[in-house]
C-alpha positions in Angstrom: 199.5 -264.7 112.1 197.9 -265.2 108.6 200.1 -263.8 105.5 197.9 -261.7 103.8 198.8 -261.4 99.9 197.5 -258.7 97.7 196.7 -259.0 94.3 194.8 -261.7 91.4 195.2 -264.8 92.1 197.3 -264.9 88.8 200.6 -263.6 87.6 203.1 -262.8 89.5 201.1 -262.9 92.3 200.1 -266.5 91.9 203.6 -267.7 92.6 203.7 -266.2 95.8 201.0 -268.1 96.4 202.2 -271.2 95.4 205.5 -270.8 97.3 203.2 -270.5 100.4 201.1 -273.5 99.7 204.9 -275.5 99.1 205.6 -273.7 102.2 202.6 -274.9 104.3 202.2 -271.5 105.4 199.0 -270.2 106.0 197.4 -267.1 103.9 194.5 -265.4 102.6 193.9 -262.9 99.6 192.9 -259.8 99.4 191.9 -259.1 95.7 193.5 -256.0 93.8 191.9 -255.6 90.6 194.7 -254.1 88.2 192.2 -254.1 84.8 190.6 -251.7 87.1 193.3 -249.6 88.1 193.1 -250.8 92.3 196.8 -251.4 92.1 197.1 -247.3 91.4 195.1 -245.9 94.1 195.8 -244.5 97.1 195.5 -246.9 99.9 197.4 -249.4 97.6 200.3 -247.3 96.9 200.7 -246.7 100.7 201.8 -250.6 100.3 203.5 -250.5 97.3 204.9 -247.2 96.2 205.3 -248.5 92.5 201.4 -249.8 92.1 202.2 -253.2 91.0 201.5 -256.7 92.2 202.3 -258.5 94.7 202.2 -257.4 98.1 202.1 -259.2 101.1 201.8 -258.0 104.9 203.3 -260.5 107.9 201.6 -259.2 110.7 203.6 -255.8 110.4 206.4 -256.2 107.6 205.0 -255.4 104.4 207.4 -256.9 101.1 207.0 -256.3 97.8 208.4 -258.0 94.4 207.5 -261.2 93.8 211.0 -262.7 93.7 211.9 -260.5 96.9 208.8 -262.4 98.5 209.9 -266.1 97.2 213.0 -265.5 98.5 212.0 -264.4 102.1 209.4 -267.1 102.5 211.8 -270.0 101.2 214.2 -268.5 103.8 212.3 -267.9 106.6 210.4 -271.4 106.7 213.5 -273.2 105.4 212.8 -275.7 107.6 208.8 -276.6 106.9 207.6 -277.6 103.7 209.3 -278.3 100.5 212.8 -277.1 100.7 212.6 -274.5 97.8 216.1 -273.2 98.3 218.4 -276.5 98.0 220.4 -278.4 100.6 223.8 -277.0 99.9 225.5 -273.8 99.1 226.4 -275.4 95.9 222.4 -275.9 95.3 221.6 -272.8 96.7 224.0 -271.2 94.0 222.6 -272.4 91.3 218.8 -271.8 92.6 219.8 -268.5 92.5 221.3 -268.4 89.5 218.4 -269.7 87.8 216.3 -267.6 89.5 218.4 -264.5 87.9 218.0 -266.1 84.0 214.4 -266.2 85.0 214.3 -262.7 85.9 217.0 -261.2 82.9 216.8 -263.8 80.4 213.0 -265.6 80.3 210.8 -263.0 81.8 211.5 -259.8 79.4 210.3 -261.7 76.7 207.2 -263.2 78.3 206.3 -260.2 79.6 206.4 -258.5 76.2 204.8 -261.5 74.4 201.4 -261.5 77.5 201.2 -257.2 77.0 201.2 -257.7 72.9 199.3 -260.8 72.0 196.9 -260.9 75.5 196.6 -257.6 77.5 196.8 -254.7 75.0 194.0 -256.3 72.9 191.9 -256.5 76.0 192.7 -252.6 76.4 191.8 -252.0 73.3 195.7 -250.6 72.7 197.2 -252.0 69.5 200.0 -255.0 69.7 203.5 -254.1 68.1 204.5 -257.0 65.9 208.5 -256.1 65.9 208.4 -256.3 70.1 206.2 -260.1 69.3 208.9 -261.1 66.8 211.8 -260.0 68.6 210.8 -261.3 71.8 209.7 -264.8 70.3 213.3 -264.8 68.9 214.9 -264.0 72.5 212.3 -266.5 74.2 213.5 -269.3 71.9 216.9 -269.3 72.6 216.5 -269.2 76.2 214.0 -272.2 76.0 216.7 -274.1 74.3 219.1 -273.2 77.3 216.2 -274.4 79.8 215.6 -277.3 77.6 219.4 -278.3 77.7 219.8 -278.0 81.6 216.7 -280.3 81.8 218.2 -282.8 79.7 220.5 -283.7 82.1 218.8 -282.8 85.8 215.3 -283.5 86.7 215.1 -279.4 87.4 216.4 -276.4 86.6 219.1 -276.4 89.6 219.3 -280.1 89.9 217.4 -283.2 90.7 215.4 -281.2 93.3 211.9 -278.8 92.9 213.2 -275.4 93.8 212.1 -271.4 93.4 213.9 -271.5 90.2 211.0 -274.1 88.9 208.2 -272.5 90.8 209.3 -269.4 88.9 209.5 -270.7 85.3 206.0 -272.6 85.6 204.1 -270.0 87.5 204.8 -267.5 84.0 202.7 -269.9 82.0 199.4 -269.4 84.4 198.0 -265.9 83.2 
């Protein structure tokens, strides 16, 4: 059965996506336009109760958050495709724990930088320079943490492409 993923083919979306290209699982797209307000209407919030993006539907199960749906897919098809989940438990810890600076650490600050500098101008909605400053400050010192790690390994959790990577990259492709 084909994944069906819901959503641009940007964003947070995008990385699901890409983890089911790495995957070699077959998918198609449904486009929900959020600059129109798709993700907020009915039919969509029967999907996703919260009206954000991603979703995707597997035959019958329906998942939502984009690092609930990495995780799933990394797990499920373990064994086809690029191993995005590490070879140990050792590995797999510290995908995981990269995966959680990603989510605590990296993307508060991103987030805040794409809604001030990129979306709210689009809007029309003004941009609040203290929330651009602070999280430039915040994103800096975790860049020097990621910059650190990949001094010494080829990726974040080692010398192997994992979610942790997908992750991290996939911010930078608004």
């Amino acid at each position: 059965m084909v994944v069906k993923v819901y959503g641009p083919d940007y964003a947070n979306p995008k990385r699901v996506l890409v983890c089911l290209i790495e995957k070699e699982i077959e998918f198609e797209t449904v486009h929900v336009d959020g600059f129109k307000g798709e993700h907020k209407q009915p039919e969509y919030l029967k999907l996703q109760p919260f009206g954000l993006l991603p979703v995707v539907q597997d035959g019958d199960y329906t998942l939502y958050e984009s690092r609930a749906i990495l995780r799933y897919y990394a797990e499920k098809y373990k064994n086809q495709g690029t191993d995005l989940l590490g070879k140990t438990m050792e590995e797999r810890g510290l995908v995981e724990q990269w995966l959680e600076v990603e989510a605590h650490n990296y993307y508060p600050p991103i987030f805040n930088l794409v809604m001030n500098i990129l979306v709210s101008p689009l809007l029309g909605l003004p941009s609040d320079p203290k929330v651009i400053q602070e999280s430039e400050e915040k994103l800096g010192k975790v860049l020097d943490i990621y910059e650190e790690r990949l001094s010494k390994t080829k990726y974040l959790a080692g010398d192997f492409f994992s979610l942790a990577d997908l992750i991290v990259v996939m911010e930078f492709d608004i």
